[in-house]
N, CA, C and O of each residue as an XYZ file, in Angstrom:
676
protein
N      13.600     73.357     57.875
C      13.149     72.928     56.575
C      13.155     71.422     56.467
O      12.162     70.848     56.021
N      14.178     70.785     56.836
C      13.988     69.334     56.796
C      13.301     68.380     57.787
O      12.841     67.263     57.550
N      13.333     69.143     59.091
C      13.307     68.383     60.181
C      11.262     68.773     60.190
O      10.551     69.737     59.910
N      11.055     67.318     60.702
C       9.800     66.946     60.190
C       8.676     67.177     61.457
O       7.475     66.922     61.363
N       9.248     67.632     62.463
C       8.916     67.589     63.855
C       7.965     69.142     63.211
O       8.197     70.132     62.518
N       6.725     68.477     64.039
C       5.522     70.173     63.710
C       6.143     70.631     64.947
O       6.681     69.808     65.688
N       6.112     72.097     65.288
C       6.299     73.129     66.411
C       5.231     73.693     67.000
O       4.441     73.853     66.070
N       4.717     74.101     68.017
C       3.211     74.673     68.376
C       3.899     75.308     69.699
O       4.338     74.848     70.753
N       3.747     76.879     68.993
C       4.299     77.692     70.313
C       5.773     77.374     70.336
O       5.761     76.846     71.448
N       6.936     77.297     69.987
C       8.319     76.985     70.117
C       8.293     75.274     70.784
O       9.435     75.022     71.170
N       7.524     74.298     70.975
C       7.667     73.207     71.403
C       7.107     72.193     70.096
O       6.210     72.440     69.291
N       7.921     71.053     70.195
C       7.451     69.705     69.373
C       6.136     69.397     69.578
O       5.824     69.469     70.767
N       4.973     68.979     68.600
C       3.686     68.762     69.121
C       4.221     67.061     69.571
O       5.233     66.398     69.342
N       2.964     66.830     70.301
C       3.357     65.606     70.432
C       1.826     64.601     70.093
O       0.687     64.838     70.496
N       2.362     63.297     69.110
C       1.315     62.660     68.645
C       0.539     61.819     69.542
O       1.244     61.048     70.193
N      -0.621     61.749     69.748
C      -1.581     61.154     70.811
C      -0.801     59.211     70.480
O      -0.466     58.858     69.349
N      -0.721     58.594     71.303
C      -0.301     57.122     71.027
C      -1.101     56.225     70.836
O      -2.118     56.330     71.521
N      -1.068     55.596     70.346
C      -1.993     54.353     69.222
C      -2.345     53.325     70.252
O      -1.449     52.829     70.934
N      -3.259     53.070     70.363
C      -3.764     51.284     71.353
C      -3.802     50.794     71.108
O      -4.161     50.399     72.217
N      -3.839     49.481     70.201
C      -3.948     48.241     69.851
C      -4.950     47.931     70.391
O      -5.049     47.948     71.618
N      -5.852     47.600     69.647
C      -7.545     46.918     70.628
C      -7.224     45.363     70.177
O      -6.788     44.898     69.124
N      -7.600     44.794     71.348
C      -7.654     43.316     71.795
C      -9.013     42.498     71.804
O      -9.374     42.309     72.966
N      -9.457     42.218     71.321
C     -10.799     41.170     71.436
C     -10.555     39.707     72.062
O      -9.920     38.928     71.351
N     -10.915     39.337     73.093
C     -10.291     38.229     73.171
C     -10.811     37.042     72.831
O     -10.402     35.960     73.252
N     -12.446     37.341     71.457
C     -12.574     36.107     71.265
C     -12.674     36.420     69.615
O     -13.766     36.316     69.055
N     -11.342     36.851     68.796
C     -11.822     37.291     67.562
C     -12.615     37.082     66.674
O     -13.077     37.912     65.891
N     -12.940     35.373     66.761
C     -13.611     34.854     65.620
C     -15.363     35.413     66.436
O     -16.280     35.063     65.693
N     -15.768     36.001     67.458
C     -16.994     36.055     67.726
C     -17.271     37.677     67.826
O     -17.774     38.305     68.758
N     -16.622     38.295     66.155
C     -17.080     39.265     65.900
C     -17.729     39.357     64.784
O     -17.834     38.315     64.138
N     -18.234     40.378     64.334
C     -19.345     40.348     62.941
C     -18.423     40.920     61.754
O     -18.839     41.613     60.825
N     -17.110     40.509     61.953
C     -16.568     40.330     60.604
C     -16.801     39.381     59.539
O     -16.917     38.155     59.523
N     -16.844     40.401     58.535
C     -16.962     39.543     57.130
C     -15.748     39.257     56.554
O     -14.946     40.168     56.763
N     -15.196     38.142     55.764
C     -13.710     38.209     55.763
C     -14.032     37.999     53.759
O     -15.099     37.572     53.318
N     -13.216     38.283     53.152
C     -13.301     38.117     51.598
C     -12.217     37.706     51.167
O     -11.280     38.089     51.868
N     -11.935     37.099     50.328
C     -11.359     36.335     49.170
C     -11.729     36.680     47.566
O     -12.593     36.372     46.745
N     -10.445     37.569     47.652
C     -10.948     38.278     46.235
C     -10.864     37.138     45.167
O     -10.407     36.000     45.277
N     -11.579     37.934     43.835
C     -11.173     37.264     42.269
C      -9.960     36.578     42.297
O      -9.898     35.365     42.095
N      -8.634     37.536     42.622
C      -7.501     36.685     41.912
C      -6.922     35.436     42.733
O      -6.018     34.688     42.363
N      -7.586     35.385     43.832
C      -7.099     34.479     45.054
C      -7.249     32.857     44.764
O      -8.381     32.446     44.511
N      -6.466     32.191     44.784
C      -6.803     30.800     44.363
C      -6.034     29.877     45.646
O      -4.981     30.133     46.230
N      -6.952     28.752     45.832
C      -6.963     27.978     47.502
C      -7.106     26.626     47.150
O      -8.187     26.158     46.793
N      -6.126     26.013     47.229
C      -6.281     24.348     47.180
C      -6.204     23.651     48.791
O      -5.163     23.710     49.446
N      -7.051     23.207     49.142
C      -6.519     22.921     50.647
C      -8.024     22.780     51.272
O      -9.156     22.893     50.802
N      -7.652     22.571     52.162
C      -9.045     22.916     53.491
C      -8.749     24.273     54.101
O      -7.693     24.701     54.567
N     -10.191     24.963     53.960
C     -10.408     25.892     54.548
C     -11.399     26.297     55.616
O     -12.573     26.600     55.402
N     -10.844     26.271     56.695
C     -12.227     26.761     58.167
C     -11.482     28.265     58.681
O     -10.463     28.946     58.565
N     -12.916     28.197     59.376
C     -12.849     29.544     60.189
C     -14.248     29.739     61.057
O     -15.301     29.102     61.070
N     -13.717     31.077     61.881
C     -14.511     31.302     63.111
C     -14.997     32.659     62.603
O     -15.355     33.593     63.320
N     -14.954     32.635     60.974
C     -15.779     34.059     60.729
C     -17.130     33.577     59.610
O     -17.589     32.507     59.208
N     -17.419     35.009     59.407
C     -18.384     34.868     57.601
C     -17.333     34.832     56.589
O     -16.233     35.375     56.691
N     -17.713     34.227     55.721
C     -16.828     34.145     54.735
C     -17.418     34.310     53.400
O     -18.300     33.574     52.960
N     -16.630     35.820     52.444
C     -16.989     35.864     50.890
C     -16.194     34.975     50.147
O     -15.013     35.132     50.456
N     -16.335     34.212     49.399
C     -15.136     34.197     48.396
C     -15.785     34.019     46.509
O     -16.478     33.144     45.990
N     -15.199     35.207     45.977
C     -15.004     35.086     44.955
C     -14.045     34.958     44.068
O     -13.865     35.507     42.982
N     -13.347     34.035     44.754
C     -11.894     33.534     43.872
C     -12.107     32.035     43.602
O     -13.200     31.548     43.317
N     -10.926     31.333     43.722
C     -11.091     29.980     43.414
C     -10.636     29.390     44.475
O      -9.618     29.764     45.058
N     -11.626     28.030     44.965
C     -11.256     27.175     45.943
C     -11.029     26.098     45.345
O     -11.466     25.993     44.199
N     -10.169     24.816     46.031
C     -10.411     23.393     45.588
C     -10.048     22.473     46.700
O      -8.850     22.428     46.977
N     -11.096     21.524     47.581
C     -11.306     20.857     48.515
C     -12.326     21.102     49.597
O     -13.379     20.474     49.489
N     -12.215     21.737     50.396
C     -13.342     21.513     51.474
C     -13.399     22.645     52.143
O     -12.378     22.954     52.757
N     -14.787     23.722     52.223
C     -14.866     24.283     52.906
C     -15.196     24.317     54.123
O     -16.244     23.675     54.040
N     -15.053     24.701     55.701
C     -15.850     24.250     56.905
C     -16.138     25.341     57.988
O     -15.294     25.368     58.884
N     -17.082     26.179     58.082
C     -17.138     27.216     58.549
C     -19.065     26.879     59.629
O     -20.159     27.444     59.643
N     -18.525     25.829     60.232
C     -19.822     25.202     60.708
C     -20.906     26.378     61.319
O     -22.082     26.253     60.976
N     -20.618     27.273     62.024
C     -21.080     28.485     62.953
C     -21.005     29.685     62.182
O     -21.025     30.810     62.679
N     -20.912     29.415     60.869
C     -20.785     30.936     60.372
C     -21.636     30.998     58.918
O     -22.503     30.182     58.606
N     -21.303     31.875     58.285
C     -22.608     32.519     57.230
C     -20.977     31.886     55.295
O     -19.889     32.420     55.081
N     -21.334     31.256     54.854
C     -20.583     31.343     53.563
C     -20.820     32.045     52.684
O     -21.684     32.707     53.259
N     -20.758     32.512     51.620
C     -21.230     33.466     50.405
C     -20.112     33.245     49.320
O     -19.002     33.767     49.423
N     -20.351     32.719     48.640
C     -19.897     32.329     47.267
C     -20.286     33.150     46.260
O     -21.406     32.987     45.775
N     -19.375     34.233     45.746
C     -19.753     35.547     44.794
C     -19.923     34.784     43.679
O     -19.687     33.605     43.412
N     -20.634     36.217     42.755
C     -20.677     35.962     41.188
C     -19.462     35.467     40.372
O     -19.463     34.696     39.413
N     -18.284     36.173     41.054
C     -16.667     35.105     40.536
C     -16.614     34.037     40.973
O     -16.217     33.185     40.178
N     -16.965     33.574     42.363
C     -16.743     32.546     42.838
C     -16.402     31.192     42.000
O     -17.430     30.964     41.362
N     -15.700     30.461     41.784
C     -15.711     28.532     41.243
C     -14.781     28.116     42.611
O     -13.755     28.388     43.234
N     -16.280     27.015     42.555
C     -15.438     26.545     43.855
C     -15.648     24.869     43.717
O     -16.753     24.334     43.627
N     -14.421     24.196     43.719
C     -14.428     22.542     43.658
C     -14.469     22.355     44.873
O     -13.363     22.584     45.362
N     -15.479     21.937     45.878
C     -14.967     21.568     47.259
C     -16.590     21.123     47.771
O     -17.661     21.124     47.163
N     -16.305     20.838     48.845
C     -17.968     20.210     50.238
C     -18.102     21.094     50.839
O     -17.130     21.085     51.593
N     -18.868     22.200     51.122
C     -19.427     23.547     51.413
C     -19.998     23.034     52.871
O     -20.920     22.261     52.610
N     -19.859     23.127     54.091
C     -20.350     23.174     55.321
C     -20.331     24.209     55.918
O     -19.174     24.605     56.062
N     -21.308     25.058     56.480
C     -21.845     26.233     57.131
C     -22.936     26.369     57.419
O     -23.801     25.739     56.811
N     -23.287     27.323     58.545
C     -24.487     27.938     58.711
C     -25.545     28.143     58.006
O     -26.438     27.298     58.078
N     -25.702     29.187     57.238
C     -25.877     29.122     55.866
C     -25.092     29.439     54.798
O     -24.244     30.324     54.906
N     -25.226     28.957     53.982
C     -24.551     28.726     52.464
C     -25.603     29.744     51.658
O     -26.824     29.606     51.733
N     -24.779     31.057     50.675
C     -25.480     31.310     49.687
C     -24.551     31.484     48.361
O     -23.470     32.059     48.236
N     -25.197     30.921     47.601
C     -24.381     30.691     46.108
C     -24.682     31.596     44.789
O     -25.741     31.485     44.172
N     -23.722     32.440     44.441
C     -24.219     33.375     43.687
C     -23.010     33.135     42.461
O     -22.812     33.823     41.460
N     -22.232     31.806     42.963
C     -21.083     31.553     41.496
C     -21.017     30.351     41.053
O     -22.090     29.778     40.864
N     -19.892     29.710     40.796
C     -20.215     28.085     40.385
C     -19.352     27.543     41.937
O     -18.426     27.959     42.634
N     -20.326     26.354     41.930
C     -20.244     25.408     43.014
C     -20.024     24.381     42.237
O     -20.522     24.575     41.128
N     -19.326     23.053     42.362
C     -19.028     21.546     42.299
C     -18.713     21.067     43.231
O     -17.498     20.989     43.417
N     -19.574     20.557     44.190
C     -19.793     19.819     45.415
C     -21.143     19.626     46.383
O     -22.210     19.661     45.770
N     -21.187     19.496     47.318
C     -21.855     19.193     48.531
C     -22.430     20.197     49.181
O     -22.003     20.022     50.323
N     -23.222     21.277     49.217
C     -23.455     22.469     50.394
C     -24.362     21.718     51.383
O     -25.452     21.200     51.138
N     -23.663     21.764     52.606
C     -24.834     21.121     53.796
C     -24.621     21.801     54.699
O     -23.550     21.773     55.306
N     -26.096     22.960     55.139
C     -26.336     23.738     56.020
C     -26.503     23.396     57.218
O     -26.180     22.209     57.228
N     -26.853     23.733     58.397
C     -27.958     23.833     59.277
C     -28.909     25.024     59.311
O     -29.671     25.249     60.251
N     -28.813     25.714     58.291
C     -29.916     26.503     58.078
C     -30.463     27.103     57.148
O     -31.591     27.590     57.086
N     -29.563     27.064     56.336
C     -30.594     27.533     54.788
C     -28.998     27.454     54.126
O     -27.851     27.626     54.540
N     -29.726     27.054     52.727
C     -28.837     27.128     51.587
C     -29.829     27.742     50.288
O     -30.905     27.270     49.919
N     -29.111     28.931     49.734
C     -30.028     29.578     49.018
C     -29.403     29.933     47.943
O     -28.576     30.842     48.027
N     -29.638     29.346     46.791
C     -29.249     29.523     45.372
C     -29.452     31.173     44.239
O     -30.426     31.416     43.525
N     -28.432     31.894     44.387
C     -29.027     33.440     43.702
C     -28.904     32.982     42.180
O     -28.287     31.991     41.789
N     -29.820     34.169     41.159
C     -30.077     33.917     40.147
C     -28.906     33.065     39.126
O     -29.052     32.138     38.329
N     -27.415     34.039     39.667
C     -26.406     33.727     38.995
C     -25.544     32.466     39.145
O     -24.563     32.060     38.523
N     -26.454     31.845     40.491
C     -26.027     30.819     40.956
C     -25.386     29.460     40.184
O     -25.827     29.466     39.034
N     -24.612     28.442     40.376
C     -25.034     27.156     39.686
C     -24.197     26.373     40.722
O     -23.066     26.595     41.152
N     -25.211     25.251     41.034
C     -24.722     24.491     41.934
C     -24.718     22.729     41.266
O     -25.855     22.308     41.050
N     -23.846     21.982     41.027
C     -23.468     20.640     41.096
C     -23.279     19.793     42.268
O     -22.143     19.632     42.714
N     -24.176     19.303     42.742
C     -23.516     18.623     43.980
C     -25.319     18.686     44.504
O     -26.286     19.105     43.869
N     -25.227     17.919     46.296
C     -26.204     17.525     46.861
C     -26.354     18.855     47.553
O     -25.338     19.538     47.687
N     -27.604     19.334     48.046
C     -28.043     20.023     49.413
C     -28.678     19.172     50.783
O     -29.525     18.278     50.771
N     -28.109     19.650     51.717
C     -28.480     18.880     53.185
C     -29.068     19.850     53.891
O     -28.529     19.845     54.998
N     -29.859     20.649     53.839
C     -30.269     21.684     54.918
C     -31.787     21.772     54.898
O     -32.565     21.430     54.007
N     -32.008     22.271     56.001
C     -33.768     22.261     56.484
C     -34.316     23.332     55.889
O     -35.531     23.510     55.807
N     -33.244     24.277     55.342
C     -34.182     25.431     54.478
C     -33.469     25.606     52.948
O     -32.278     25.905     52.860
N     -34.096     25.446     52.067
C     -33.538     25.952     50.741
C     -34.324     27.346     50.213
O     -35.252     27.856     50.842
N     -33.817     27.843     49.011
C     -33.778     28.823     48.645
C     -33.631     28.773     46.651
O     -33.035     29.839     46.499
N     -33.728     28.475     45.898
C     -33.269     28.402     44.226
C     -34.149     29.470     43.837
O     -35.375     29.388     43.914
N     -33.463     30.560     43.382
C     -33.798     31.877     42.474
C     -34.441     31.400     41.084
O     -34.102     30.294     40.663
N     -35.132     31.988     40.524
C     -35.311     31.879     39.067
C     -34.240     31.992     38.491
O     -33.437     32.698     39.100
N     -33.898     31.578     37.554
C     -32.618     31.642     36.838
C     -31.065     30.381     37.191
O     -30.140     29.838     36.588
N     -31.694     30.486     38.634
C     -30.393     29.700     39.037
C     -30.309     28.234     38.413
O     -31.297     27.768     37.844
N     -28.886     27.369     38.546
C     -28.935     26.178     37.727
C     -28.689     25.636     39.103
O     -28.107     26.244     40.001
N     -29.390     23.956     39.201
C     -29.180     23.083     40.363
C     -29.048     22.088     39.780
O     -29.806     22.035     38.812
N     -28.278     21.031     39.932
C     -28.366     19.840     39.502
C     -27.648     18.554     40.405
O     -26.458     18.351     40.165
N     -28.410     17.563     41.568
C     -28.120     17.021     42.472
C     -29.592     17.093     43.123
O     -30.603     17.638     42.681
N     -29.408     16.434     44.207
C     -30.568     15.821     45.372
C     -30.666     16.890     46.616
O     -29.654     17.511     46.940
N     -31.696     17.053     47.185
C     -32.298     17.592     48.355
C     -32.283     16.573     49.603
O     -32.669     15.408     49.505
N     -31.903     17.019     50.518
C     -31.916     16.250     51.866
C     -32.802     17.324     52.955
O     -31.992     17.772     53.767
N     -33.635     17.645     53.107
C     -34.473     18.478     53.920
C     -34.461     18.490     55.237
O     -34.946     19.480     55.784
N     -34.001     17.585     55.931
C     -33.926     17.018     57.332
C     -33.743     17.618     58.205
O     -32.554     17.836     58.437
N     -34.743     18.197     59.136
C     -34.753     18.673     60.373
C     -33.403     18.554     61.094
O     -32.764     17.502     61.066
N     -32.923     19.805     61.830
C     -31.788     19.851     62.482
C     -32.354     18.796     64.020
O     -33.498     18.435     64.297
N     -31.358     18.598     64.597
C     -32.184     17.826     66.041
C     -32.900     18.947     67.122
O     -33.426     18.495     68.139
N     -32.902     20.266     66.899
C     -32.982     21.002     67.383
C     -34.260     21.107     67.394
O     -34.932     21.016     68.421
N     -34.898     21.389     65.803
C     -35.636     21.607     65.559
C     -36.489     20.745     65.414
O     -37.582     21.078     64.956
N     -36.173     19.107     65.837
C     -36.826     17.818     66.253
C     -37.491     18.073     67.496
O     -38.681     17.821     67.686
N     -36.503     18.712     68.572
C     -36.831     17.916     70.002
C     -37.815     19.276     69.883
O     -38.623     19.043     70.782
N     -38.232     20.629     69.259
C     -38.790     21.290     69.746
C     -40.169     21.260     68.666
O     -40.989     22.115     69.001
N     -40.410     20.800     67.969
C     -41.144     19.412     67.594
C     -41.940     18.579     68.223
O     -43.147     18.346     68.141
N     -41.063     18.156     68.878
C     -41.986     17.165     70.193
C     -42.218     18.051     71.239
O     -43.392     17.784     71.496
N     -41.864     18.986     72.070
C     -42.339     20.079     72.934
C     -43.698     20.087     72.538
O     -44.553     19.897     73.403
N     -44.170     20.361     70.840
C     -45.346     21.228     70.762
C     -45.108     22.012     70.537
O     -45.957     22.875     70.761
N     -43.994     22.406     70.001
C     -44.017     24.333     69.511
C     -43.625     24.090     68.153
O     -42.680     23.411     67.752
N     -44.284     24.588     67.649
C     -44.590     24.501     66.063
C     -43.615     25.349     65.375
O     -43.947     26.503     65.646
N     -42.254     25.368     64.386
C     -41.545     25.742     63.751
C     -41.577     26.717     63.353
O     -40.464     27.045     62.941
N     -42.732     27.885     63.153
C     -43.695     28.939     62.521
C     -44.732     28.298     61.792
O     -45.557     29.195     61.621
N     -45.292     26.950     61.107
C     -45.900     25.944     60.117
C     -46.862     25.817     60.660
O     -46.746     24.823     61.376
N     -48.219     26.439     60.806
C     -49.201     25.963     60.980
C     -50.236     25.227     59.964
O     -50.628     25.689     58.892
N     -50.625     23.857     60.599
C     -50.834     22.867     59.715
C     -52.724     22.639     60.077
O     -53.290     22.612     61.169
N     -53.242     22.520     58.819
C     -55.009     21.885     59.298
C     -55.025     20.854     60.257
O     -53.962     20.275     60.481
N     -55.928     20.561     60.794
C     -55.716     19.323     61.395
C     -56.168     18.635     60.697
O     -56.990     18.768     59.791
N     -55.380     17.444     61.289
C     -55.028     16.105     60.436
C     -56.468     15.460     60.321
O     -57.142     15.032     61.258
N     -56.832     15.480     58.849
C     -57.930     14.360     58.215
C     -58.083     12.642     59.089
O     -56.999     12.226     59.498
N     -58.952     11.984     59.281
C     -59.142     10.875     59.895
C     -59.413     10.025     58.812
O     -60.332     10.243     58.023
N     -58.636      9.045     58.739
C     -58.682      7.929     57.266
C     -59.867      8.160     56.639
O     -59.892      8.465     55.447
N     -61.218      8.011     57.542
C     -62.116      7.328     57.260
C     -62.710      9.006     56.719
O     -62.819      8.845     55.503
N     -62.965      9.901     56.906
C     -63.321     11.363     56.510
C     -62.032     11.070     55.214
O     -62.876     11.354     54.364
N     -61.022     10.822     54.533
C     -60.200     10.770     53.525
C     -61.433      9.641     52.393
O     -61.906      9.770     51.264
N     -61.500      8.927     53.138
C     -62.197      7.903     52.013
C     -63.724      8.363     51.748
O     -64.311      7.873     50.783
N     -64.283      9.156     52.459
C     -65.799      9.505     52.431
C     -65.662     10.406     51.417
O     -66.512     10.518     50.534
N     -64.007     11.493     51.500
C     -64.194     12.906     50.387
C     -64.789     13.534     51.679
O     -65.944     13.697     51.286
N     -64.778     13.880     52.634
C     -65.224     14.650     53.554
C     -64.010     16.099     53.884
O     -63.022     15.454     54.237
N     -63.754     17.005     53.926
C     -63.302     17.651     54.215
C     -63.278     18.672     55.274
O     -63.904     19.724     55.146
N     -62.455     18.350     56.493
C     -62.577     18.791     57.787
C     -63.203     20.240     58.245
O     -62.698     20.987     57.407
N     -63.875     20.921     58.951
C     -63.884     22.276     59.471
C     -62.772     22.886     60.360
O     -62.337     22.710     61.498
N     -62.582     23.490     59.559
C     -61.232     24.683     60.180
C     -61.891     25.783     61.506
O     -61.160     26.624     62.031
């Protein structure tokens, strides 16, 4: 009656043993890591993951290689650096991507954007400067000749600009 041991056939069963799985490069898994509502962070914060947070930050976020997401709770006082940045709470600072920073409806952002791709929802509030600037990446392959996905008319000749002439495609 007390003793907790199951029996199978007059013998103790016996429980299969647990492994511990090892990754040996943790941060280069497709974990998402979160930061709930009640969580509040004064400090610098990096990491080698994605990161939610809808709690409160204050100082500097730095998650250069990874994806940020700033929830509908989110307030965050800090300089937002990541992969991409998407803002769906209040921001007061800096978001500078290398690849897109994208503002959701519920968004509101204070501060500058630095990234080669933006994103502002209807609804969302922005208030600060755009820095658009090609990553170097996307410079040197640029000069290759391989076109970004942007296919462009070809370029008007001054003198067809001043006539009002308009090129054949």
């Amino acid at each position: 009656m007390w003793d907790n041991k199951k029996e199978t056939g007059g013998r103790p069963s016996v429980e299969p043993a647990v492994t511990p799985t090892f990754s040996p490069e943790p941060g280069r898994s497709n974990r998402n890591v979160n930061i709930g509502a009640s969580i509040q962070i004064k400090g610098e914060l990096q990491g080698d993951e994605d990161l939610t947070i809808d709690g409160r930050v204050e100082g500097k976020i730095d998650l250069r290689d990874h994806n940020l997401t700033i929830g509908p709770n989110g307030k965050i006082k800090a300089d937002l650096h990541a992969k991409t940045i998407v803002i769906a709470g209040e921001v007061s600072g800096n978001a500078v991507a290398a690849e897109r920073v994208e503002i959701a409806p519920s968004g509101r952002l204070t501060g500058d954007i630095a990234s080669p791709r933006i994103t502002i929802a209807d609804g969302a509030h922005f208030k600060g400067s755009v820095d658009m600037e090609r990553s170097a990446e996307a410079k040197r392959a640029a000069a290759a000749g391989r076109p970004e996905g942007v296919t462009r008319l070809p370029e008007m000749k001054d003198e067809q600009l001043h006539r009002g002439q308009v090129p054949r495609v």
